[in-house]
N, C-alpha and C positions, 0 to 999 in steps of 0.2 A: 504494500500500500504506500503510495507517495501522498505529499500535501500536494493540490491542486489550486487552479482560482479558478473562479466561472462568475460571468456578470448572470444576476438576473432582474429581472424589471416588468414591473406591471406596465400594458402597455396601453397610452392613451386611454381608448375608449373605456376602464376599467379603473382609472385613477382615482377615482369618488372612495373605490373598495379597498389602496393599496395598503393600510395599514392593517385590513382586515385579513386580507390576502398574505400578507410578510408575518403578520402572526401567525396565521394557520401553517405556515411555509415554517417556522421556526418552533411551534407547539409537535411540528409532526414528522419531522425529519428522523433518520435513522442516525443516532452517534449523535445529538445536541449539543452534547459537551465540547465535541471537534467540529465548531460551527464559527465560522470567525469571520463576522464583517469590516470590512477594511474602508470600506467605504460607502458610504449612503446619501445622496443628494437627489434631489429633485431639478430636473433640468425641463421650461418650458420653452416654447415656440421651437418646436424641433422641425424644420424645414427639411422639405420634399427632398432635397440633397441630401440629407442627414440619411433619412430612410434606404434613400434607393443603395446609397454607400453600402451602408450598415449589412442591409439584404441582399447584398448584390450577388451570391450564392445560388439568389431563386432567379435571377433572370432567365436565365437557360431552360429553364422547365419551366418556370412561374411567369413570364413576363406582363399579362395581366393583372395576374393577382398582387404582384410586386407594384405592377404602376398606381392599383384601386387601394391598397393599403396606404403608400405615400403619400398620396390623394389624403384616403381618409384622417391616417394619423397627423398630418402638417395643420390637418383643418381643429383637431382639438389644442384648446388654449392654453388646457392646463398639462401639458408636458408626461413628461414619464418620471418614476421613481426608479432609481438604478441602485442596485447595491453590486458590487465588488465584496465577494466572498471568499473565503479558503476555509482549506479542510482536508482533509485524508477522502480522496477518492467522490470532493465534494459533487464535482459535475455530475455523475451516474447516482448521487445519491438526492441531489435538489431534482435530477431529470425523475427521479422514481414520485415523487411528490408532485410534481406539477404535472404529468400522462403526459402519454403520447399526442403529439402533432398534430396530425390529421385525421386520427382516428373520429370515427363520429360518436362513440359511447365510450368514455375514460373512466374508471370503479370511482365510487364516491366518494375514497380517501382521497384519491387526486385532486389538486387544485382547481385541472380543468373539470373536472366530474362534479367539484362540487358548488362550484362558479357555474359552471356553463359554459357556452361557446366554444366549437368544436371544429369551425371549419377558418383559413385563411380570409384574411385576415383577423379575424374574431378568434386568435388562441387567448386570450388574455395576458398572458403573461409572456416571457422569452426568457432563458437558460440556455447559455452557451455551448455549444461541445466543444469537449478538448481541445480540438485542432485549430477551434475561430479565436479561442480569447484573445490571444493577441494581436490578433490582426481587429479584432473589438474592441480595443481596448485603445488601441492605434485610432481606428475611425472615432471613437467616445473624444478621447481627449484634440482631436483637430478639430471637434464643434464645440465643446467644453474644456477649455484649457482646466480648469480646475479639478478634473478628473484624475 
């Protein structure tokens, strides 16, 4: 087991719930005790550039759902809540907490199961994999220097 970082964040359309969401994400995680946020800020007016950067992953498969997400997320005012987290093997233990992706029915301990919203753009939330944080972390702080 190594320590890990992974960004997660409640995302736009979901921001009213994010304190509700980051508790339920931290009452119900595997290993609490190896849970360590490093960082937590709220960043508003996250512009279409911001997005399409961010996700740029999905264009190759996603190019609509990518363009109607940066659309919708640029259009809410109140921003995202991001935490920067570590932890032992945190990525695959926040991804077990928050379900799967695109699945349409997530089990009801998941965040997405127990929130709702199950197809793109309406995951609610985002969790890293291994392989993006840095290159997430790189796009975060070119629109958020204080990231």
């Amino acid at each position: 087991m190594e320590n890990n970082l992974t960004i997660f964040f409640v995302k736009p359309h979901m921001i009213s719930k994010r304190k509700e969401i980051f508790e339920y994400l931290r009452k119900n995680i595997e290993a609490p005790e190896d849970f360590y946020v490093l960082f937590r800020g709220r960043f508003t007016n996250t512009p279409k550039s911001f997005w399409r950067e961010f996700y740029s992953h999905l264009e190759k498969d996603y190019p609509k759902q990518l363009e109607k997400m940066a659309d919708e997320f640029e259009s809410y005012d109140l921003g995202i809540d991001i935490s920067l987290i570590k932890g032992k093997n945190i990525t695959q233990r926040v991804k077990k907490i928050t379900g799967p992706t695109l699945y349409e029915k997530n089990p009801d301990y998941t965040i997405r199961g127990h929130f709702g919203h199950y197809e793109l753009p309406n995951t609610i939330v985002h969790c890293s994999d291994s392989d993006d944080v840095k290159r997430e972390i790189k796009v975060l702080r070119q629109y958020f220097p204080i990231m």
